[in-house]
Phi, psi and omega in degrees: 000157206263146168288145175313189152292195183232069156276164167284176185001293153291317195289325161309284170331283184349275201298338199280305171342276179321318170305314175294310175319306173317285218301322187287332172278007184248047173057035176262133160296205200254323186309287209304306194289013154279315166322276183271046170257316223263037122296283149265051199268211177249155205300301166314325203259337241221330177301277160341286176269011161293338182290324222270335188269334178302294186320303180293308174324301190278012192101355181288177222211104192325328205276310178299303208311299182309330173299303203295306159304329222253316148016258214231009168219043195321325152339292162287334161330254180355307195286318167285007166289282166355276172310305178284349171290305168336315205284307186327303175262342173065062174233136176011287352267345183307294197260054194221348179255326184272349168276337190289307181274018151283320172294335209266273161342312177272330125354314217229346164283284141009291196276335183284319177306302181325295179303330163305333169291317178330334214277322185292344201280302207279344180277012176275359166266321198268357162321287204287278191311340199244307221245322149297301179259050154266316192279349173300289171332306199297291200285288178311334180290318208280001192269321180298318209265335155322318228229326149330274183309352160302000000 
């Protein structure tokens, strides 16, 4: 399957939180749905759980693994909190995946406003520099040079 784009931090948590939702809610266990985040997860997140099936691969007991990941990746913590708490109780994981990535989502909504206030403060140099006194030469220069040359 084809990989995702490459987001970052939040943006990660998000889709791999949702992938993981889909997939457990279409009956997978949390072993399958680390199989398919570290297949099609998203690039950071995709990562992450390739450790975590090499680690089971070598005998840790999926629930450590995860722990172990959750580590050594605070970003991805939560989600991998999550997933091993899932495996540890066999209890739902879904809508404990879908607060994660609402949350996750509204982070990043947060950070886009913000930057988004930022904006008029940075269009205020090339405003007053570039673009007043351009527009000054054009209309005032031909009127000044008009009234000269008289």
């Amino acid at each position: 399957m084809r990989r995702l784009t490459r987001p970052g931090g939040d943006e990660a948590v998000a889709l791999a939180a949702d992938l993981a939702a889909v997939v457990l809610t279409a009956g997978l266990t949390p072993y399958l749905a680390v199989e398919v985040l570290a297949r099609s997860g998203p690039g950071p997140a995709a990562a992450r759980f390739e450790a975590v099936l090499a680690a089971t691969g070598a005998g840790e007991r999926l629930a450590d693994a995860l722990d172990a990941g959750a580590a050594g990746s605070p970003a991805l913590a939560p989600l991998l909190a999550i997933l091993a708490a899932s495996e540890r109780t066999g209890a739902a994981a879904g809508p404990a995946l879908g607060r994660l990535a609402a949350s996750s989502r509204a982070r990043i909504r947060r950070r886009a406003m913000t930057r988004a206030r930022t904006v008029p403060v940075r269009l205020l140099f090339p405003l007053v520099f570039l673009v007043l006194p351009a527009f000054l030469v054009l209309t005032v220069a031909p009127v000044v040079l008009a009234a000269v040359s008289r």
